[in-house]
C-alpha positions in Angstrom: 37.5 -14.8 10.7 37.4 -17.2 7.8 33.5 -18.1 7.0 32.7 -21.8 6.3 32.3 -23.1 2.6 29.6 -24.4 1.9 29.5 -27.7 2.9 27.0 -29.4 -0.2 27.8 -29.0 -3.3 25.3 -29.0 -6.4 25.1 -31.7 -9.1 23.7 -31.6 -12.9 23.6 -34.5 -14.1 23.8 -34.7 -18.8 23.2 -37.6 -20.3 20.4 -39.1 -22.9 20.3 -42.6 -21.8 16.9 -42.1 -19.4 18.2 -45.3 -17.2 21.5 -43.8 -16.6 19.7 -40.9 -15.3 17.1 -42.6 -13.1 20.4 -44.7 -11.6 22.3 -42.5 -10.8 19.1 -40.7 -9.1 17.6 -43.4 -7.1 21.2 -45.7 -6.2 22.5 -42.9 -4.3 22.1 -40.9 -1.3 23.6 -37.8 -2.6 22.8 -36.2 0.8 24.8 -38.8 3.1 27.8 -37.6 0.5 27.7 -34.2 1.0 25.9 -33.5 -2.4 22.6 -32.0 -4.3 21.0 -33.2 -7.5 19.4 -30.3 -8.7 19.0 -30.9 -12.3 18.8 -33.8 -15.3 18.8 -32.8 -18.7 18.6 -35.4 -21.7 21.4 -33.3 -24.3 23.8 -31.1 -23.7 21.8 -27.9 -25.7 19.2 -28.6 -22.3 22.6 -29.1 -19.8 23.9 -26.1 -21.1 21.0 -24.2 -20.2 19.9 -25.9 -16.9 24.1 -25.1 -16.2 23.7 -21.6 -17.0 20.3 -21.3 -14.8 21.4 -23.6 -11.9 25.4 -22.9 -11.9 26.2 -26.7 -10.7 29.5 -26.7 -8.7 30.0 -30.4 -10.8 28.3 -31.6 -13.8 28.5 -35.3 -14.6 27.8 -35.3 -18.2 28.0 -38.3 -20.9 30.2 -38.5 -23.8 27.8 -39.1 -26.8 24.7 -37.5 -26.8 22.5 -35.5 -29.9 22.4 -31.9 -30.5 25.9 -31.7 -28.4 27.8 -33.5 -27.3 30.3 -34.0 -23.9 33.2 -32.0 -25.7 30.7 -29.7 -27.4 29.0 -28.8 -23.5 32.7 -28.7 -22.6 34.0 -26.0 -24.7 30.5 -24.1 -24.9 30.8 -23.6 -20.4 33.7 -22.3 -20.5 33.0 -19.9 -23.5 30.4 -18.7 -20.7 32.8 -18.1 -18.4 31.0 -21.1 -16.0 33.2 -23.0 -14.0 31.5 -25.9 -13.2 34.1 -28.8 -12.7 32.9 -31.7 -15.2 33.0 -35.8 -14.8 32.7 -37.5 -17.7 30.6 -40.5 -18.7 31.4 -42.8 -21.0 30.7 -46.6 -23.2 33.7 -48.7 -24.1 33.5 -47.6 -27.7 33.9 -44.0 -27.1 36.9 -44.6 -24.4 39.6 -43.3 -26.0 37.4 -40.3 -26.8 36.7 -39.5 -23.2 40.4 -40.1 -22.4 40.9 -36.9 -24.7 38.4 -34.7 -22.6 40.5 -34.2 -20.0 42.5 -31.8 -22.2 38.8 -29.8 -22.2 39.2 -29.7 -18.9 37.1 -32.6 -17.3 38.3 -33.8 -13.9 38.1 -37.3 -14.6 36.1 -39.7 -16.7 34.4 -42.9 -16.0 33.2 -46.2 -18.0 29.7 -47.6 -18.3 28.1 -49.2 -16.6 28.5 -47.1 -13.7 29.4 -48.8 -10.8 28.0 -46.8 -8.1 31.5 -47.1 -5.6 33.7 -45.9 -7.9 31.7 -43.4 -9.0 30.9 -41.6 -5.4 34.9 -42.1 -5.0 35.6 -40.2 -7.4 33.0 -37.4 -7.2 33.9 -36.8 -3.8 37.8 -36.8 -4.8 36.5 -33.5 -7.0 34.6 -32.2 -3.8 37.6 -31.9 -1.9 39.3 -30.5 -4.5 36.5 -27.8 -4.9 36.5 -27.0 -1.5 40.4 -26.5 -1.1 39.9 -23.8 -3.8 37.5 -22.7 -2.1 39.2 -22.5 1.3 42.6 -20.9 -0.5 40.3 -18.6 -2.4 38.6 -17.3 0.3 41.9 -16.8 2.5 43.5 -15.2 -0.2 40.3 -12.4 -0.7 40.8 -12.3 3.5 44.7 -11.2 3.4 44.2 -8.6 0.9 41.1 -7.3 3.0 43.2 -7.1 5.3 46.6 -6.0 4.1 44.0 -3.0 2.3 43.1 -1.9 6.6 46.4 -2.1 7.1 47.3 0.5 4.6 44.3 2.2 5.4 45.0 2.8 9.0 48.7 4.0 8.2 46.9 6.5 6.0 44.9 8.1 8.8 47.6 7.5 11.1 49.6 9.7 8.3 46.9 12.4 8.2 46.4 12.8 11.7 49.9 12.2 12.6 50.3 15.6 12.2 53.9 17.3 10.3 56.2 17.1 12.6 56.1 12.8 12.3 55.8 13.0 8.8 59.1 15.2 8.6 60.6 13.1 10.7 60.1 9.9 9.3 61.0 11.5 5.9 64.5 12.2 6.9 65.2 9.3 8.5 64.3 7.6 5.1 66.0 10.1 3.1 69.3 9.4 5.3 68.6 5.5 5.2 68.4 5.8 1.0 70.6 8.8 0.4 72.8 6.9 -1.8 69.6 6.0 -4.1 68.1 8.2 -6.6 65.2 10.0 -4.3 62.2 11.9 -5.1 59.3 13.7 -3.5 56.9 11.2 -4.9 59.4 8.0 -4.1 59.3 9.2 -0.9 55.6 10.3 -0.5 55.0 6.6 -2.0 57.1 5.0 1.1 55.0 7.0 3.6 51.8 6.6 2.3 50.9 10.2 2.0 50.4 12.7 -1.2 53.6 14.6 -2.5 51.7 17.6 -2.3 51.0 16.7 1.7 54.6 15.9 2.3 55.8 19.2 0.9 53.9 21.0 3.0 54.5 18.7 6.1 57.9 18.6 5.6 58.5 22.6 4.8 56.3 23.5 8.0 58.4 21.9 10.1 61.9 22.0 8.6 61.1 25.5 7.6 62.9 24.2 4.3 61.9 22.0 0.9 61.9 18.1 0.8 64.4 18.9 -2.6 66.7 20.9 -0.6 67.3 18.9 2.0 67.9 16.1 -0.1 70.4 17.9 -2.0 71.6 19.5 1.1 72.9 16.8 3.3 75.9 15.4 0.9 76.9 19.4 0.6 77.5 19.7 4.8 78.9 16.0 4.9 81.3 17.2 1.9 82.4 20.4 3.4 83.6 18.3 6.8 85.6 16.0 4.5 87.1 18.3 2.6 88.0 20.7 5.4 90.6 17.9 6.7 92.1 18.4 3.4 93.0 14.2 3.0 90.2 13.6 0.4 90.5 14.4 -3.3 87.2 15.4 -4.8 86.1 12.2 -6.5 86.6 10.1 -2.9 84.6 12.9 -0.9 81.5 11.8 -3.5 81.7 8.2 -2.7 81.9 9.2 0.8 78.9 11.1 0.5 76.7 8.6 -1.8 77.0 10.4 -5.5 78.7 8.9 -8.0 79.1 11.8 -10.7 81.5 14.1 -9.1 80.3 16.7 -11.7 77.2 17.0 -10.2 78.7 17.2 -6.2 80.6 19.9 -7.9 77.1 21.7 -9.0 75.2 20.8 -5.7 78.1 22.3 -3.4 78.5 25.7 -5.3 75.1 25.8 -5.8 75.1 26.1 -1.8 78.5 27.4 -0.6 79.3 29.8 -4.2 82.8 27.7 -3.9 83.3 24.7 -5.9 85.1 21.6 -3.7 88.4 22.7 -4.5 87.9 26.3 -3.9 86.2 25.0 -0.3 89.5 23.1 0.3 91.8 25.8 -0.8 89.7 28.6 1.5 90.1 25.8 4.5 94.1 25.7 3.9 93.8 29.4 4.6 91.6 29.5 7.5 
């Protein structure tokens, strides 16, 4: 179930000119918008620290103020690490200035004198933008709670599954990937289980080792293909899903004490 995001978002507003301030205070009804003014501050040394107190989801801040100024306030928030989203104030003869903040990471910027439309227009542009993040944020955290239950529940299922389903599904993945390179842990990794837990598992109720039986599947197939005597010894590996036909040669006298050609000679025999 996906919890609501907060609906009204917080509001610091930075800048030195007092009537600026009391405008943008008293002109609008940051409520009706879906907004709170929680904070003024005169400079950007006191809307640094009323940002790092209050941590405003927007700060409208001015352009040219003393102590520091709109870039300054810029660069220092996200040195902290705060991610307020940042509107920017600004005169005629500091435009091309504030055109450059964006690049500091300020959403938009707006000239002075404020006019009190475009100004809630774009605000509430940033809103939306802050609550989409929001939203995809938040259903992003929810899928990988819940893809982490999902393993979860496979790895009790896998505890208390019991051996025989753990063997089982072993071999039907070691016969799906035979032609792969396989491994105890490859394979322990696939079922969600410990290599040490498959072992056992796997040697309680095959009565034999995960390594053997991967080894020894190829060996049987071999023997049946090389018993009809058509196959050469390099065509029986392909058959069989190993390329090096050196090493079939090792695996099948390591089982049968014959290597392939002795096998098919002893068949011609039989």
């Amino acid at each position: 179930m996906i919890s609501a995001v907060p609906d009204k978002l917080k509001i610091l507003v930075v800048d030195d000119e007092y009537l600026v301030r009391l405008g943008l205070r008293t002109t609008i009804d940051w409520e009706a918008y879906g907004f709170e003014l929680v904070g003024e501050a005169e400079d950007g040394e006191a809307g640094l620290e009323m940002a790092l107190r209050l941590r405003p989801d927007i700060i409208i801040t001015d352009m040219s103020m003393p102590f520091l100024d709109g870039i300054g306030l810029m660069k220092e928030l996200r040195n902290l690490g705060i991610g307020s989203k940042v509107v920017v104030l600004s005169g005629y003869d500091d435009f091309q200035y504030a055109k450059g903040a964006i690049t500091y990471g300020a959403f938009d910027f707006i000239l002075k004198p404020v006019e009190n439309d475009k100004f809630i227009a774009t605000v509430s542009k940033l809103a939306d933008t802050i609550r989409n993040e929001r939203l995809t944020e938040q259903l992003g955290k929810q899928k990988l709670i819940k893809d982490l239950l999902v393993l979860l529940r496979k790895l009790r299922t896998r505890k208390t599954a019991g051996t025989a389903i753990v063997a089982e599904e072993a071999i039907r993945y070691i016969r799906e990937h035979y032609s792969e390179e396989l491994s105890v842990s490859r394979i322990a990794d696939k079922l969600y289980i410990s290599p040490s837990y498959l072992m056992h598992a796997f040697k309680e109720h095959t009565s034999i080792t995960v390594n053997d039986y991967i080894t020894g599947p190829p060996d049987r197939k071999g023997q049946g293909a090389l018993r009809t005597q058509k196959y050469k010894t390099y065509e029986v590996c392909e058959r069989v899903g190993i390329s090096d036909p050196r090493y079939f040669s090792q695996l099948f006298k390591r089982y049968t004490n014959l290597t392939p050609r002795e096998y098919a000679k002893s068949c011609y025999y039989d």
